[in-house]
C-alpha positions as CSV (number, residue, x, y, z in Angstrom):
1,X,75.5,127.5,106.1
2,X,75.7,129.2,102.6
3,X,73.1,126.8,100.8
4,X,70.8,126.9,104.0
5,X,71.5,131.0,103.8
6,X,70.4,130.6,100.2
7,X,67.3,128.2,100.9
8,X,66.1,131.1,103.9
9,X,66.1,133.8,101.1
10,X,64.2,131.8,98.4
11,X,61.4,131.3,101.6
12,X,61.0,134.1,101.9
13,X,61.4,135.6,98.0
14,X,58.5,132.8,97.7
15,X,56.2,134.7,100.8
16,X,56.9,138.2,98.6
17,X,59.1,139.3,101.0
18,X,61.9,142.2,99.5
19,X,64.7,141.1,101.3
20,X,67.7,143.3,102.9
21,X,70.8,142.1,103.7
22,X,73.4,144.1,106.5
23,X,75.9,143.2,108.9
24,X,79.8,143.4,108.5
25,X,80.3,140.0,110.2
26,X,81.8,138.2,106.3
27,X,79.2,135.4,106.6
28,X,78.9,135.3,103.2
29,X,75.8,137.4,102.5
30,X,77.2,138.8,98.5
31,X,77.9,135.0,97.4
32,X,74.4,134.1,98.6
33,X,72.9,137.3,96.9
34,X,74.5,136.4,94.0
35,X,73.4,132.5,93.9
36,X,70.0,133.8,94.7
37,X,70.0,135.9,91.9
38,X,71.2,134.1,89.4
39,X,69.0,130.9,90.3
40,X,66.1,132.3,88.5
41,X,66.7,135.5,86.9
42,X,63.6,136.1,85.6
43,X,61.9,135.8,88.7
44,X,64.5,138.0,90.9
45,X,65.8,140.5,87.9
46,X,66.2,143.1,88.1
47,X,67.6,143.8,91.5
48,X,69.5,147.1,93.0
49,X,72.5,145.8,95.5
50,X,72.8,149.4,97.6
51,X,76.0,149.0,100.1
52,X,78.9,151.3,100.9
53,X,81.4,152.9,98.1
54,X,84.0,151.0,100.2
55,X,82.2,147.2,99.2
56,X,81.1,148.4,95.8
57,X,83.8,146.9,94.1
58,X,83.9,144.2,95.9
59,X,80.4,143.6,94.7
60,X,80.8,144.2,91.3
61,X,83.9,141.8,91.2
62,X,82.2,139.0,92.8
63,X,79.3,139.4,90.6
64,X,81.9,139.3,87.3
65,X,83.7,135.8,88.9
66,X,80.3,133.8,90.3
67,X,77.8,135.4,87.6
68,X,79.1,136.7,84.2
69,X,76.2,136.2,82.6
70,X,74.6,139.1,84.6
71,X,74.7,142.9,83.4
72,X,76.2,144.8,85.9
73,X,76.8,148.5,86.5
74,X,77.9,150.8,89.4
75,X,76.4,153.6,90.0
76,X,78.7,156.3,92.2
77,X,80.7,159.3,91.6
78,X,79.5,162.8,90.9
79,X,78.1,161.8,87.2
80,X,75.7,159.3,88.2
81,X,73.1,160.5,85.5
82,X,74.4,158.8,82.5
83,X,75.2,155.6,85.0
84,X,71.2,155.7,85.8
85,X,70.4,155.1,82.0
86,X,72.8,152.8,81.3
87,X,71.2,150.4,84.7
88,X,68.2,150.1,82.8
89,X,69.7,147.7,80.3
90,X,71.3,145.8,83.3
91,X,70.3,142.9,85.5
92,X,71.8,144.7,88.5
């Protein structure tokens, strides 16, 4: 179900569909993010992943162990300014 999760997103990433992502049911949906992403990264770059403080490292985790050759950043806290600038040189 993860590739056929990955081949529904691409569908509809090919109809210009911006796509959102939210349930709390662990289907999978960051891995498939991730895969989609990193496919074809100058198609889908950059993206902004918004979820919960709670999953937020979780994200940034997964991104580290499944995509390393993306530029990640996490944006949260009260000094989110200087977090802003520093997205702009990152792939998510």
């Amino acid at each position: 179900y993860q590739q056929a999760g990955v081949c529904w997103l691409r569908a509809l990433g090919r109809q210009g569909y911006n796509l959102i992502l939210a349930d709390e049911m662990g289907l999978g949906k960051t891995i498939q993010t991730i895969a989609l992403l990193a496919a074809d990264p100058e198609k889908n770059l950059p993206a902004l992943i918004v979820a919960p403080t709670s999953l937020s490292d979780n994200w940034h985790r997964v991104f580290q162990k499944f995509a390393p050759s993306l530029r990640t950043v996490k944006i949260h806290g009260a000094d989110r300014k200087g977090l802003w600038e520093q997205a702009m040189s990152c792939d998510v």
